[in-house]
C-alpha positions as CSV (number, residue, x, y, z in Angstrom):
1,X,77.4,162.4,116.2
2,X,79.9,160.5,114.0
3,X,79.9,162.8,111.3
4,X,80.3,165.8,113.0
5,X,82.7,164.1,115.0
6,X,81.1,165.3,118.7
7,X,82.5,161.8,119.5
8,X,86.2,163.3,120.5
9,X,84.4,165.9,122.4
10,X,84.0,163.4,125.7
11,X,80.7,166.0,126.9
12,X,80.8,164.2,130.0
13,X,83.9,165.0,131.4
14,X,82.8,168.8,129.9
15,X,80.1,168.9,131.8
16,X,79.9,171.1,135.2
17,X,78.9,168.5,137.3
18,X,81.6,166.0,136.2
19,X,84.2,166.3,139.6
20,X,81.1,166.3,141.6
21,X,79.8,162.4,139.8
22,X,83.3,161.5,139.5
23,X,84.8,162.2,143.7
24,X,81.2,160.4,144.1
25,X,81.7,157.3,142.3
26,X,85.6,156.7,143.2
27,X,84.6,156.7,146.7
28,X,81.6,154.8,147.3
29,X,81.7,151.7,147.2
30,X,78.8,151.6,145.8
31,X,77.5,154.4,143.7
32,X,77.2,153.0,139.6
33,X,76.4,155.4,136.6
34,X,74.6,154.3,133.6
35,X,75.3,156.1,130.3
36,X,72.2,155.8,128.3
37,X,72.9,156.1,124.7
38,X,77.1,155.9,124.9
39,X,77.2,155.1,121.1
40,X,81.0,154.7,120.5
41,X,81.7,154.8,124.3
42,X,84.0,158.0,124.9
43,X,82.8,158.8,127.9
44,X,82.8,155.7,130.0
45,X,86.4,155.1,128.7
46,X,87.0,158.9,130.1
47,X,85.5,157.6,133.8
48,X,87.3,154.4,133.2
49,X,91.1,156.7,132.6
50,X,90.2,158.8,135.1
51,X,90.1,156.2,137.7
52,X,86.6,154.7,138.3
53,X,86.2,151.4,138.6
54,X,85.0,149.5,135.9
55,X,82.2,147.9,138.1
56,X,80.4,151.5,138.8
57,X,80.0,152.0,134.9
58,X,77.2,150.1,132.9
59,X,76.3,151.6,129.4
60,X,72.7,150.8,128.3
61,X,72.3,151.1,124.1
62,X,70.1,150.9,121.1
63,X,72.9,149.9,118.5
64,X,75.5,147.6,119.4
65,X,77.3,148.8,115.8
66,X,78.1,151.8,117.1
67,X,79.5,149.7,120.6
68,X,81.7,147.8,118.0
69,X,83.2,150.7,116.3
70,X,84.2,152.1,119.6
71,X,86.1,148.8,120.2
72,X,87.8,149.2,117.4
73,X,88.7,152.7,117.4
74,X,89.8,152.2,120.7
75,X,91.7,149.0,120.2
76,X,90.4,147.6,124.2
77,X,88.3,144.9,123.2
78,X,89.8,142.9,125.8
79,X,90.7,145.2,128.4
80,X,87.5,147.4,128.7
81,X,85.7,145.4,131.8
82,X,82.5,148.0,131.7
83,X,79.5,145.6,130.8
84,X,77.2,147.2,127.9
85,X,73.6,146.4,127.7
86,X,71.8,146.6,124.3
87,X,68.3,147.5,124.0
88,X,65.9,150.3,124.8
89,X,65.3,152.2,127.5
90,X,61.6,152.6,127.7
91,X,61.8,148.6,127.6
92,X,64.5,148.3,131.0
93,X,62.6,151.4,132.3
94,X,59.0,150.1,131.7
95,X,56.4,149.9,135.1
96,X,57.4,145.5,134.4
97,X,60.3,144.2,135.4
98,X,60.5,141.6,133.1
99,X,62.7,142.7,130.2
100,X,63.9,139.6,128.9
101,X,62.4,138.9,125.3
102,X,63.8,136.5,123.0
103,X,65.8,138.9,120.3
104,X,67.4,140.2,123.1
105,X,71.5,140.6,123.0
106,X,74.0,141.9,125.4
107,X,77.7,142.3,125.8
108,X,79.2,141.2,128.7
109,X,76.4,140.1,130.3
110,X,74.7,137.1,129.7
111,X,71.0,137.8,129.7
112,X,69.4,141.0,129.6
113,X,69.2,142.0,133.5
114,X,66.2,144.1,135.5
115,X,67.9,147.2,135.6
116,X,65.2,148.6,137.7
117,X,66.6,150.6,141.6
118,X,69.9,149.9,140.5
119,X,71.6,153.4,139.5
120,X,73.0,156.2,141.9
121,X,73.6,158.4,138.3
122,X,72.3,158.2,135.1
123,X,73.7,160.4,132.4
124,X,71.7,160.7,129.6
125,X,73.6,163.4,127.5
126,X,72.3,164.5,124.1
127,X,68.9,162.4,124.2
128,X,65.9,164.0,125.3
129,X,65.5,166.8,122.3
130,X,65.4,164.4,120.2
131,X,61.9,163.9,120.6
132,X,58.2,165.6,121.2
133,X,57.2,166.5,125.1
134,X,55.2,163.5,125.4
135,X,58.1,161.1,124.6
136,X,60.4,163.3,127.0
137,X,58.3,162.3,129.8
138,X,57.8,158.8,128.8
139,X,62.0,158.6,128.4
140,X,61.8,160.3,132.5
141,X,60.3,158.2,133.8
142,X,61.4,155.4,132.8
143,X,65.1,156.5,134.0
144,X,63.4,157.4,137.2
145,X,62.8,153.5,137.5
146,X,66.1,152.7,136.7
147,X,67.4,155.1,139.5
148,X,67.9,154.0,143.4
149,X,64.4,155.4,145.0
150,X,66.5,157.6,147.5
151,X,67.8,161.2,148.3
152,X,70.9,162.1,146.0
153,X,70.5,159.8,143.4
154,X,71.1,162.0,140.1
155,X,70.4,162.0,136.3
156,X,72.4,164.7,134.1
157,X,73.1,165.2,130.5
158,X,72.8,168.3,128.0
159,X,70.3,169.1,125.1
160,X,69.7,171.4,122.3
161,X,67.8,173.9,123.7
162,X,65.6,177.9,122.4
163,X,65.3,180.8,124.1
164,X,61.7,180.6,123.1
165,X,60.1,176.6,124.0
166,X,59.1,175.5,121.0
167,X,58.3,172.0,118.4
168,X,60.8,171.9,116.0
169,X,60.6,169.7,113.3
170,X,63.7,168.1,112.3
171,X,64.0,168.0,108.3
172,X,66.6,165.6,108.1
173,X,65.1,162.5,110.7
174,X,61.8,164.0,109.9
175,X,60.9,163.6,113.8
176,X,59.1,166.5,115.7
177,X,61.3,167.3,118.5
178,X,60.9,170.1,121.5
179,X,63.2,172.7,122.6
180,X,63.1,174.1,126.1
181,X,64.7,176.9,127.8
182,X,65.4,177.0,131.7
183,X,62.2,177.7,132.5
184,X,60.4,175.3,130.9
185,X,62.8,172.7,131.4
186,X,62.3,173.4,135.2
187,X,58.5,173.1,134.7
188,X,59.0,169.7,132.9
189,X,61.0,168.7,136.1
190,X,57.7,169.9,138.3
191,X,55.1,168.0,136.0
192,X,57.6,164.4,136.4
193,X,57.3,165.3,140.1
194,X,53.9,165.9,140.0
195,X,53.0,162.6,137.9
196,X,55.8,160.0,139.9
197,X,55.2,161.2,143.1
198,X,59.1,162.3,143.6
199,X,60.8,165.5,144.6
200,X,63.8,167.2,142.4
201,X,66.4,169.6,142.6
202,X,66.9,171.0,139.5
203,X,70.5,173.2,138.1
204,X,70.3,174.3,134.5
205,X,72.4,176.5,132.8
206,X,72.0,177.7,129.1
207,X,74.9,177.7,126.8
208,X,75.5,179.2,123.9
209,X,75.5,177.0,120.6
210,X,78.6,178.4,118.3
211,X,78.7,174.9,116.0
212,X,78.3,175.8,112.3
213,X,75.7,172.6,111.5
214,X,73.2,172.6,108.5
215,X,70.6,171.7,111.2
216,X,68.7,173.6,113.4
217,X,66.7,176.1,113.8
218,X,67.8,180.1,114.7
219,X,68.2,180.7,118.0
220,X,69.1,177.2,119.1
221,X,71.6,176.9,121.9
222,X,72.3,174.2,124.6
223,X,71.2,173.3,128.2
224,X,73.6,171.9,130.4
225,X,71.9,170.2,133.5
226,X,71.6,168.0,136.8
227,X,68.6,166.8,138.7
228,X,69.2,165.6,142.2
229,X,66.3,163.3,143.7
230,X,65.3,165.1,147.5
């Protein structure tokens, strides 16, 4: 992400869905997104400029480095009010609500919270193709925990994606990681149904991928999508 520089690229704010989630959480009172994964933090600084409230934003991630380069590329240290939660998401989204452990950290918020029924949208942008079908499941369901059990509640992101579903194995992580394509990515959708006892609607669109990378495999392109809980 950094050295490609997708950072600048704020994918959120790109995304089709974006005036929908952003009307949505400017007038509820309520309504509070989690950005799983923000690294540097472009997007919620986006939300954040483009009026929402800094109290319907939480970002949950892995490595607070890449939180502390966005401060200080960003120079808001002590104005950005949008609390950041470090640690991993099959943890907060695990079937146990107890997610304190010891090595835990946060910033802005004291102790690591039970994040568990708390989100009206979760975007989870660029996360799921990095790993195999089983682990895309496991990473589903656990946001399914983390969203409020009731009709409209929403997860959206985008994803590498093939033409032809497929394992690809990544030569420079050296992780195996699965492609889908519309179709399957709907099916995937019917099988989390299926296993969690939940209904989805489910809008996918497949983009083109025109970035010259030395990754990848032919044919790749990208899925831009929404899931709305019925």
């Amino acid at each position: 992400m950094i050295t490609q520089l997708r950072f600048l690229r704020l994918s959120l704010s790109q995304h089709p869905s974006y005036d929908r989630i952003l009307s949505l959480l400017k007038s509820s009172g309520s309504a509070i997104l989690l950005d799983i994964g923000p690294g540097l933090g472009q997007d919620i600084r986006k939300l954040v400029y483009d009026g929402v409230s800094s109290t319907s934003i939480v970002g949950l991630e892995l490595d607070p480095g890449l939180l502390e380069l966005g401060f200080d590329l960003f120079r808001d240290r002590q104005t950005l009010n949008v609390p950041f939660v470090i640690g991993d998401l099959l943890v907060f989204g695990s079937k146990s609500t107890d997610t304190g452990h010891e090595d835990s950290d946060s910033l802005n918020i004291d102790k690591p919270p039970n994040l568990h029924n708390r989100f009206t949208i979760i975007n989870a942008a660029s996360l799921l193709h990095l790993f195999p079908l089983p682990t895309q499941h496991r990473l589903v369901q656990a946001m399914i925990r983390l969203l409020l059990p009731q009709p409209g509640s929403r997860i959206l992101g985008w994803q590498l994606g093939n033409p032809t579903p497929m394992d690809y194995f990544d030569t420079t992580n050296f992780t195996l990681q699965y492609r889908h394509n519309e179709d399957s990515f709907c099916e995937f959708w019917a099988e989390i149904g299926r296993d969690t006892g939940t209904k989805w609607r489910v809008e996918v669109c497949e983009m083109s991928w025109r970035e010259e990378t030395a990754f990848g495999e032919p044919g790749m392109w990208a899925l831009s999508w929404e899931v709305v809980r019925l």
